[in-house]
Each structure stands twice: as C-alpha cells, then as structure tokens.
N, C-alpha and C positions, 0 to 999 in steps of 0.2 A: 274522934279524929277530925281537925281541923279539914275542909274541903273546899278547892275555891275553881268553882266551875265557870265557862264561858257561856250564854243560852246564845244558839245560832241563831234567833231571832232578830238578832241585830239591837242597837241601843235606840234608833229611831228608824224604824222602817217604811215606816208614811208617814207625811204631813198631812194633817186632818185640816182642812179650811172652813169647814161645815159642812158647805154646798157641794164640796168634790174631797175626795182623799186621794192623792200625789206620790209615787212612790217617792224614799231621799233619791234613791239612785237618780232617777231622772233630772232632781233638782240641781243636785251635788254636780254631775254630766254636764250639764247645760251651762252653770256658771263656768265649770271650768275650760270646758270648749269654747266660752266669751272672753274667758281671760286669755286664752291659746291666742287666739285673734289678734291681738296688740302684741304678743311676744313675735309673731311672725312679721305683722309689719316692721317692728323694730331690727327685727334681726333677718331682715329681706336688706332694710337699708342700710345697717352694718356692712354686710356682706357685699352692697352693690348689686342687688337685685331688684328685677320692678318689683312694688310692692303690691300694683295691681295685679300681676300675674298672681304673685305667692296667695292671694288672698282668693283668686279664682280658683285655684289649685287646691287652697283650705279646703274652701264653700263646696267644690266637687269630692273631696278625699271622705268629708265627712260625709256628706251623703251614700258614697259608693263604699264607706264602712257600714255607715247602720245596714244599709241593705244587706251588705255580708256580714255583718255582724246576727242579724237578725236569719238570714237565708240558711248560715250555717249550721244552727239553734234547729229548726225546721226538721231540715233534709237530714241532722247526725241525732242531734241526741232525742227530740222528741217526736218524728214522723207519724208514728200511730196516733198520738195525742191529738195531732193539727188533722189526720187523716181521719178521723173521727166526727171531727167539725170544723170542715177546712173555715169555717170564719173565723178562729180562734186565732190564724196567723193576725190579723189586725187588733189583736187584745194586746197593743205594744203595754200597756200598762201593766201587767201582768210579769213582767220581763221576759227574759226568755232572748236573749244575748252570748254572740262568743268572742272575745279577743280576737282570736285568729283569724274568725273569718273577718271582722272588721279590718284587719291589718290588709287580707289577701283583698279586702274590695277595697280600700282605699288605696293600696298601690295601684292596681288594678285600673281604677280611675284615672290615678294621675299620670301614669303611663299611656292611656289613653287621648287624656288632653293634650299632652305633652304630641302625642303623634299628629292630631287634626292640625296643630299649629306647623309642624314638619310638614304638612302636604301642603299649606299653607305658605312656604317658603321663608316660614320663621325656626329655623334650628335651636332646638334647647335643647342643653344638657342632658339626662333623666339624672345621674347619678351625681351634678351638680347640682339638684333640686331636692334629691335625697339627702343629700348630707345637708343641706341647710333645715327640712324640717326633721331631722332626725331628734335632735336635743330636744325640741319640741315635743314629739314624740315619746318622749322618755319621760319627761314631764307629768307631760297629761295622763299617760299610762300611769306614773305613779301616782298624783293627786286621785287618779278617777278610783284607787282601790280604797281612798278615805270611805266611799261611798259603798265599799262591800263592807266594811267596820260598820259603819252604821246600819245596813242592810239586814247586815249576815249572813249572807252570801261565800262565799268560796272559804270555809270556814275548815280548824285544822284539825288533825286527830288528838282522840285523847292520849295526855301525857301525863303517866303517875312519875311523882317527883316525891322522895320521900315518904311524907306523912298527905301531899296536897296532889290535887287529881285538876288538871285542865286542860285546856286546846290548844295545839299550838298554835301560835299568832300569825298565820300564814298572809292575812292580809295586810299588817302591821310589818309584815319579812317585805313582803312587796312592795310595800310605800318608800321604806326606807331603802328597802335595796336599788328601786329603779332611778330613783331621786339622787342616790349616788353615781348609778349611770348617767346622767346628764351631765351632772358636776363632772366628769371625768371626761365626757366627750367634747362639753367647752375647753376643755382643757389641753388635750386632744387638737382641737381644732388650731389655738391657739401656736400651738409647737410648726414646728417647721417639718410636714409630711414628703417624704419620697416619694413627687409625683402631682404633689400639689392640693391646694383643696376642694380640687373638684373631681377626684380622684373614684369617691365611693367610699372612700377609708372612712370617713366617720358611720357611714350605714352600715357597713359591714362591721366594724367593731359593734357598733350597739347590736346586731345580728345574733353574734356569738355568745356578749354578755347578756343578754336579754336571755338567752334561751338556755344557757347554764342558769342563772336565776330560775326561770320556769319550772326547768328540770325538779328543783330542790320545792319550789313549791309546789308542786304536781305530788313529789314525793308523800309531801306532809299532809296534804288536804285530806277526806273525809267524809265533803259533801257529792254528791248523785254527780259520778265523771262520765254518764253513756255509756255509747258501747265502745271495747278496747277494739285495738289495731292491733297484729301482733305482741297481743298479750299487755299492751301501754294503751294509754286514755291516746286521744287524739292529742291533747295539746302537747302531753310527752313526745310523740311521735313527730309534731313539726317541731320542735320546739329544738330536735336532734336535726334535723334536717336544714334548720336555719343556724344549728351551731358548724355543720359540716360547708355549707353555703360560704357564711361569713371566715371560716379559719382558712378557706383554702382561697379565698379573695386578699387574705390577710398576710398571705406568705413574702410577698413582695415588698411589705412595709420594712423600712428601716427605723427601728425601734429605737436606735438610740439616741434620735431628734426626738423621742417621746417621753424619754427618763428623763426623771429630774437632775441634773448638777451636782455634785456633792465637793466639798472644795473650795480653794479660793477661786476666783474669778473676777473679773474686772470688766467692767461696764463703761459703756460710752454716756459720756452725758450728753 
C-alpha cells in the first residue's frame, strides 16, 4: 500500500553555522519582520501618515508582541515546565511562542503609545493606525507560518485518503489563507467604506476573517494545544471572541461600496 506521510520535524528546523545552531523560525521571523519595515513606511506615506511615527509604533508593537508572544507560552501552556527552572523562560532559542498573545501585546503597546502622545497634546487616531498596519499584519502572519513548514511546528492531523495516509497541511492552509486576507483588505481599503478609512473597518474585517481562518485550523491541527477553555484550546476560544468583536463592529458597513461591479459601466478619463 502506497503511504505518503508528513514527519513534524519540519524540512529544515535549524541552521547549523558550526559555532552556534539557529533555529529557521527565528531566521525566517527576523527577515520578514525587516521586510514588514519598508512595507509600513511605504504605506504610512501612501496613506499620508508620518512615517516616523508608524515605524516607532512598528519598533514598540514588536517588542510588546514578543514579550506576549513569549509571556503567554509561560503562564498558559507550559507553567510547570518554566516553574521547574524558572531560567528556562530566557531559552528564547528553544521556542516556546503564541500568536495571540503577541497579537494582545502588540496592540496592547500600541495603544499605549498612542495614549502618552494624547497626554502629550498630540491626538491620534488608534483605529486609524489600525487599519493602516492591519494589511501588514495579515502579511507577516502569513509569511511567518513559511516558518512552521520548515519547523514543523503547528502541524496537522492525520488524513487517510484512499489507499494514502498524511497530515493535513494546516500550515500551508495558513500561509495561503492569510495572504489572501491581505489581498482582500487592500482591496477593501481601496473601495469607497461608509464612514471613511479611518473608521476601524479594515481591522475589524481582518478580526473576523482572521479568526474564522484560525477556527478551521485549530480544528485541523494535532500538535500539543495546552490546556482547553471550555472544552476548546485557547486560540479557538479568542479566535471566537475576535470573530464576535469584529462582526458586530462590522454591522454598520455598507457593503455594497465593497462588491465588485458587474455590468456595463462607464468611466471618467
């Protein structure tokens, strides 16, 4: 019988240099967080935003992700592990990372920035700041899950198909899936929104789709989810919380400045 399995080890899990071994994740991370970098200034000054702010904003979201990225990891899924030998939480090499809580410490952040400049007698937006790195966001999220393909990391259950047995490609559903969120929320952005584009409407659409996405690959996965909430893994459980968030943010859009056209039409030159 024909048999075509996945091994969760990933295709390249560390770079060997000699002198030190590197996980990809880290490396894969890093570039594409450098690349994130030029897409915001470009599309700070699209947009008509400073560019230095967007990039103070980056430089703080990312930090106050890793920290929750990293804090969340700790305190949910591995506490006895790090309670064991609390210098373990500094083995960032080792991984030991969550999405969500990155998500919750980089808004978290930027919310915060956002406010010292308010007492400051500089008013920003927060949800016009959002919608501008939101695409960005959608991005990086999907490039950074190349980095679970190579890992092997967030890996999916087994699938007998026929006569052939393997894993579903949950990190492969992700890359592709969120990549087309982006594609969608430029596009999105582009149309003419009820209310304007500093409205929150592109964050909270990515909100809902983001977390419908999650949902299906939460379903699928396989690898060690902690401990459940209510009978669901944590990231199920915000993942509903940010779809109910974003849909009820969502009820006031007028959608049909967001459909495509269909028809003759006639154009100004």
């Amino acid at each position: 019988m024909p048999e075509l399995s996945f091994q969760t080890s990933g295709f390249l899990p560390w770079i060997d240099l000699g002198f030190v071994r590197i996980q990809t994740y880290f490396v894969i991370t890093s570039l594409i967080l450098s690349a994130l970098a030029f897409l915001i200034v470009r599309r700070a000054r699209d947009l008509d935003f400073s560019t230095r702010k967007a990039l103070d904003l980056y430089i703080g979201a990312m930090i106050g992700g890793f920290l929750g990225a990293r804090l969340f990891h700790i305190l949910w899924e591995e506490p006895k592990y790090y309670l064991e030998d609390p210098t373990r939480v500094f083995d960032i090499l080792q991984g030991g990372f969550v999405w969500y809580g990155g998500l919750i410490g980089g808004l978290a952040t930027i919310y915060g920035l956002l406010e010292l400049r308010r007492k400051k007698g500089e008013p920003l937006s927060l949800l016009a700041w959002l919608d501008l790195f939101t695409p960005i966001a959608a991005i990086g999220y999907g490039l950074g899950r190349l980095a679970c393909v190579l890992t092997g990391c967030c890996y999916g259950g087994i699938c007998h198909l026929h006569d052939y047995v393997f894993r579903f490609p949950t990190q492969g559903f992700a890359v592709v899936y969120e990549l087309a969120i982006a594609s969608l929320l430029v596009r999105a952005e582009n149309r003419r929104w009820h209310g304007g584009r500093k409205s929150g409407h592109i964050f909270f659409l990515w909100l809902t789709l983001h977390g419908f996405g999650r949902l299906i690959m939460e379903f699928l996965r396989d690898d060690p989810r902690g401990p459940e909430l209510f009978g669901l893994s944590i990231a199920s459980f915000v993942s509903l919380i940010l779809i109910l968030v974003g849909l009820s943010r969502l009820r006031s859009v007028k959608w049909s400045g967001f459909l495509p056209k269909f028809g003759n039409s006639s154009h100004k030159s």
